[in-house]
N, C-alpha and C positions, 0 to 999 in steps of 0.2 A: 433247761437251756443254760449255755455257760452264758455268762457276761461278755464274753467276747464275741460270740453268735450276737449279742445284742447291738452291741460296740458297732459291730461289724452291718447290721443291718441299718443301723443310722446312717452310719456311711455311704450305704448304698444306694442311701434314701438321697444322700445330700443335705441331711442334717447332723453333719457332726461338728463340734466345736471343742479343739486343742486349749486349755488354758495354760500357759507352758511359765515357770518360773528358773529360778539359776540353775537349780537341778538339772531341768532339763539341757541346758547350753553346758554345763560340765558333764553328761552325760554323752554329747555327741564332739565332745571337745577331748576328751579322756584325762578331764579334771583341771585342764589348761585355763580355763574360765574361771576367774574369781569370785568367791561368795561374796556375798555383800561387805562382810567385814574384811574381808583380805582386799578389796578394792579400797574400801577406807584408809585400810592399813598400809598401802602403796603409793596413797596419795598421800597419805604423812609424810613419805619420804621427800617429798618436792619441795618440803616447807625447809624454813630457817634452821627451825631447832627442832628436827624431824623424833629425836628416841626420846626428849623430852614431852613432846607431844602425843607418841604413839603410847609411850608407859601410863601418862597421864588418861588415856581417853581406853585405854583397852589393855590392863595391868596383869600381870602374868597370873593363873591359877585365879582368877576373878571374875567375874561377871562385869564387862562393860562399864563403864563411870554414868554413863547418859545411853539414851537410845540410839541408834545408830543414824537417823536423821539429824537429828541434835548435834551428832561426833559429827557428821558429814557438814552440819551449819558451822562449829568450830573451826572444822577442817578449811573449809568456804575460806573463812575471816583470815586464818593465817596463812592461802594460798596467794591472798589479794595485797599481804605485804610485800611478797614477794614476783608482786606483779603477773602472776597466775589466776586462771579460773576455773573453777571445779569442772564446769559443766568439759570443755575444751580438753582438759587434761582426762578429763573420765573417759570424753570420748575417745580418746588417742590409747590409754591402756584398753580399754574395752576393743579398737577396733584389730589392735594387735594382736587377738586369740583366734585361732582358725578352728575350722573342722580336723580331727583327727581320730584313728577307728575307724573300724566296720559298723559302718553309718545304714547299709542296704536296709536293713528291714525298713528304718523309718523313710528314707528314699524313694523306694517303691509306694509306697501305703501313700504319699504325697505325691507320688504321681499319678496313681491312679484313681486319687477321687476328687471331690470337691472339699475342701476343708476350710470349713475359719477357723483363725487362731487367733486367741488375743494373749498378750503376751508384757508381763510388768518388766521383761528384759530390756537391754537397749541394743544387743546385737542383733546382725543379719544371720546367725549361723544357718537359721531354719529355713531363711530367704534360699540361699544357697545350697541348701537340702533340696528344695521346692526348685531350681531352675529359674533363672528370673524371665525367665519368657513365659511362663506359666502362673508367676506370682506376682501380687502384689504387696508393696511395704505399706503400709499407711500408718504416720507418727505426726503427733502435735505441730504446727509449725512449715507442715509441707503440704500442696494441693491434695485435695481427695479425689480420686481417679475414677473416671466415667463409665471408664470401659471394664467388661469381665473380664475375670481371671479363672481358674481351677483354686486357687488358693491366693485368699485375702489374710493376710498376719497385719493385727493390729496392735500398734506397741500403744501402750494406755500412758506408760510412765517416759513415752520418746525412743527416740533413739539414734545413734549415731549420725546418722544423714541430719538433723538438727538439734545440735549440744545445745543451743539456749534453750529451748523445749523440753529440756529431760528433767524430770524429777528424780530430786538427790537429797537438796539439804528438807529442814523442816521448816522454810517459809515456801520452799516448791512443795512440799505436801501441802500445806494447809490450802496454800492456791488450789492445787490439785482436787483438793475435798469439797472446799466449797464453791468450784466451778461448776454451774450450767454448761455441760460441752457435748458438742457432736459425740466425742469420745464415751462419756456417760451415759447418753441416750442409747447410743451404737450398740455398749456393752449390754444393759439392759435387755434389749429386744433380744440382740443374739441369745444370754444365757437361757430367758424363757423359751425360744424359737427351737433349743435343740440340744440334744445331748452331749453334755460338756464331759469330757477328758480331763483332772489336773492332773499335771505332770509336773516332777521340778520343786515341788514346795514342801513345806512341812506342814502337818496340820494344825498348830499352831499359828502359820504363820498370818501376822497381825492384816497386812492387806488383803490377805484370802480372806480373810474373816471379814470383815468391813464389805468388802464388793457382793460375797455372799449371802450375807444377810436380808441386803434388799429384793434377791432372789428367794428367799425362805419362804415367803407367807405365800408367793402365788404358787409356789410347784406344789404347796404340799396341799393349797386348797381346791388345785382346780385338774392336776394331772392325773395319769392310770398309775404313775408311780414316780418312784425316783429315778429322774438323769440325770444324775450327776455320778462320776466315780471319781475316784484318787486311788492314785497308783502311788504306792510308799514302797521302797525298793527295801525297808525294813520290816519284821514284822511287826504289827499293832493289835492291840490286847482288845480282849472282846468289850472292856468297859469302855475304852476308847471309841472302837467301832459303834457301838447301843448312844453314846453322845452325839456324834458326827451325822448318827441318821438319825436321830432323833431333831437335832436341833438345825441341820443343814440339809437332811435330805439324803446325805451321798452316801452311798456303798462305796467300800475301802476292799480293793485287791491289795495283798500287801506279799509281800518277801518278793518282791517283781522288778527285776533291771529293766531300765526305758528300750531297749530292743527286744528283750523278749517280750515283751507285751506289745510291739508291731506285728514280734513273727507271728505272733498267735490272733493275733488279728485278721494278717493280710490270711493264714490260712482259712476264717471263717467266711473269707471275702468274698469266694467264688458261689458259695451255696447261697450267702447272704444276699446277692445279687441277683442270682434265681426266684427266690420267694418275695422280692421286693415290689413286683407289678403287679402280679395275679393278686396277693393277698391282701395290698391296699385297694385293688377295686373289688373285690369279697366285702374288707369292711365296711366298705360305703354303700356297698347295696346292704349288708345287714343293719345296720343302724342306720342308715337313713330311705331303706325303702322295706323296708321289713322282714325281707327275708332271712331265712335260718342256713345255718352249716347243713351240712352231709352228718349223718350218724361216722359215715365209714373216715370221712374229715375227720372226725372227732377223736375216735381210735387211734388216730395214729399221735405217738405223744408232741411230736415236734410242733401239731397244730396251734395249740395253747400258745406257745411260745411266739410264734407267729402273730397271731390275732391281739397279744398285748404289745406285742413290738409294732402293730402296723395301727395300733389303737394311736399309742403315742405318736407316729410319723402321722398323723393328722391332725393329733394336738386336740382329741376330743376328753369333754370334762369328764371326770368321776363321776358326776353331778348329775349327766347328761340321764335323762332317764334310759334311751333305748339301749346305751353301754351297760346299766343296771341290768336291764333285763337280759340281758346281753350275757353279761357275765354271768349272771343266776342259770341260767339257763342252759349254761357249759357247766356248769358246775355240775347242778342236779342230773345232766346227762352222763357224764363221767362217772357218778355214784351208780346210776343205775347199770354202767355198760359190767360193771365190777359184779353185779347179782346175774349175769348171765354164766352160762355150763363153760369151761377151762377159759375164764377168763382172768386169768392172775396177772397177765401183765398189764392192767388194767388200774389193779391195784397200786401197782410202781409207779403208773403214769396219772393217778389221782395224788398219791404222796408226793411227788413229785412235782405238779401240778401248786399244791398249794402251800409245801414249801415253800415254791418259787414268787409266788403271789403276795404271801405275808411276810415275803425279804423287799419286796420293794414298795407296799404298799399298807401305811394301819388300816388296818379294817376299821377296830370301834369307831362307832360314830357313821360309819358310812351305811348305804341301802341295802347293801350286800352281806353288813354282819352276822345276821344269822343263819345266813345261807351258807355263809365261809365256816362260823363254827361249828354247824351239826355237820359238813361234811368231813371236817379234821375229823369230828368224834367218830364219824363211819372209819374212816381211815386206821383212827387207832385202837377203834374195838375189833377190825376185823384183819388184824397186824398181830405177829406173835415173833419175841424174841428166839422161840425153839421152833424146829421144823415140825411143828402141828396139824394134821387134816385140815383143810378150810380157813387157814391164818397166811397170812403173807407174812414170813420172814424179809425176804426185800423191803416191803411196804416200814417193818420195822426200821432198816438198818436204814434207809433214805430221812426216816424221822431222828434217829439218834443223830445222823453224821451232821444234816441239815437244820438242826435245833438253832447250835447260833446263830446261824444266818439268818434268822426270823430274828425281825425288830423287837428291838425291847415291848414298846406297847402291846401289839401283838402275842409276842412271847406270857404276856401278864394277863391278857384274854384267854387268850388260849387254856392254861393253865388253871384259872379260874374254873372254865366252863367243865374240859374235863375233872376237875376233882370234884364238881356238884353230881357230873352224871354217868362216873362210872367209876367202880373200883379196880379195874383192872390192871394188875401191878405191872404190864408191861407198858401200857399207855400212862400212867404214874411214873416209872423212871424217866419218861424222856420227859413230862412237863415240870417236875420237879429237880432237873440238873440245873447248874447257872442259878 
């Protein structure tokens, strides 16, 4: 299953959640929209002694003097001799960038579903994507709205419609941090409740990491896998990638512009929306009233893909025992559909299969472990890199392509298990690259 088949069927679900940063607003701005520091850098101009101050706070070929809340608290102090205020002037640059581009992919995709967005920006651009008859703004400072929408965007750091409420300088962060707020609470439940989107950030960046963290401990303890992704319109290096899900959870699509990754969305939209009802009332009668798939269910490979994507739209534990069994149970069926007469695609759709399982989920530790390892070992004793009688050459080449995409943990199980229990040099080069 691609990610975006996944992507796609959250959405369909009505569990998806945009988390959108500057990127994103210069991405449907066509770079109009200032980065954090070019916004700082603009509002030095308004001061006294603007190129003294700019050189001072952000020095050519150098690294920043202070952190850019710090620069922005600076900035604060010598707006206010000059009888200005950050928050006021931020708003008035920020509200002057508009939408510009071929905006469509992401247009569409926000008209046709349900979407939360939570968003540390302070414009409306996305407002104005979404239609304001359809959306709603919700920022510090302004009533919280009673009634539905198709799409709720929730600015966490403010936004334009109220400049004393936006967070800028570093006494408005630290408010910010150690506030009890509706905003904190909100953000919370949302990022547990559904498959989050970033968009717009760096992976670096210091507030991603901060709001994430207190997400970390419940997805990886209690989910069927990771929902989280990031979309870096750069590429990112596989040590990078083995950090980010190891220590946040997220799968990293990367070399990806914020519209092509709508188009390829809304294109999974139409299927995604098909298998969205039937296959959420499948899982509930299997795990919670006992019954089992179809064998012929089983065979077809998209099923798998399916039954973890509709595991998560109901938000049941790893833990859970009937998902245990659950899972064990597709598994060990898939191994055996693979020992029946011209059953090779079979093969594909087991490598395939668990690929796809140990990129979003570690196994060690979990109830499922040995049932996930002896079937890779089926997988790659009965895989050949040369077109051999009775070897799946596919089965190989789905293992070699899809090595990295399997979590570092995983990746370190896996490798283990087959070098105790088998010498076969072709199942040997793929656990042994990386």
């Amino acid at each position: 299953m691609s990610n975006y088949f996944e992507i796609a069927y959250a959405a369909a679900s009505g569990k998806i959640c945009l988390f959108t940063g500057t990127g994103f607003s210069k991405a449907i701005s066509e770079n109009n929209a200032p980065t954090w520091q070019g916004l700082l850098e603009n509002l030095c101009n308004l001061t006294a002694n603007s190129n003294i101050l700019k050189d001072s706070l952000f020095p050519s070929n150098q690294p920043p003097a202070v952190s850019l809340d710090e620069a922005a608290q600076i900035i604060s102090i010598e707006l206010a001799r000059v009888d200005k205020n950050i928050h006021e002037e931020t708003a008035k640059l920020i509200g002057a960038v508009d939408l510009s581009g071929d905006n469509t992919p992401i247009q569409s995709f926000l008209s046709n579903n349900p979407v939360k967005v939570i968003t540390t920006n302070y414009d409306k651009l996305l407002e104005k994507l979404a239609g304001n008859a359809n959306c709603q703004s919700i920022a510090p400072g302004l009533p919280i709205p009673r009634s539905q929408s198709r799409v709720k965007v929730y600015h966490v750091h403010g936004s334009i419609d109220s400049p004393e409420n936006m967070v800028i300088t570093s006494d408005d962060y630290f408010k910010f941090i150690n506030a009890e707020s509706y905003f904190s609470r909100k953000l919370s439940t949302i990022l547990h409740e559904n498959t989050v989107v970033i968009l717009g950030y760096s992976l670096g960046d210091t507030n991603l990491k901060a709001i994430l963290s207190d997400y970390k401990g419940f997805s990886k303890s209690h989910f069927i896998g990771s929902n989280i992704f990031f979309i870096s319109r750069h590429p990112v290096s596989q040590h990078i990638k083995d950090y980010y899900s190891h220590c946040y959870g997220i799968r990293v699509i990367d070399s990806t512009e914020v519209a092509h990754f709508f188009t390829m969305v809304n294109i999974e939209m139409p299927n995604a929306a098909t298998k969205v009802a039937g296959s959420i009332d499948n899982i509930r009668r299997v795990i919670f009233e006992g019954r089992q798939f179809t064998d012929a269910y089983l065979k077809i490979e998209s099923s798998f893909y399916e039954i973890v994507a509709s595991l998560a739209a109901i938000g049941v534990s790893i833990r859970h025992p009937r998902v245990v069994a659950t899972i064990g149970h597709i598994v060990d069926k898939k191994m055996a559909f693979t020992r029946e007469s011209g059953a090779w695609v079979q093969y594909e759709h087991l490598a395939r299969w668990l690929t796809y399982l140990t990129s979003i989920l570690d196994i060690p530790g979990t109830p499922i472990q040995d049932q996930v390892l002896t079937a890779t070992l089926h997988s790659m004793q009965t895989m050949s890199r040369k077109l051999l009688l009775g070897y799946s050459w596919k089965a190989f080449e789905i293992w070699q392509n899809r090595w990295a995409g399997i979590t570092s943990n995983n990746r370190q199980a896996i490798k283990a298990f087959i070098e105790q229990r088998t010498a076969d040099p072709d199942a040997l080069s793929v656990v042994q690259t990386l």
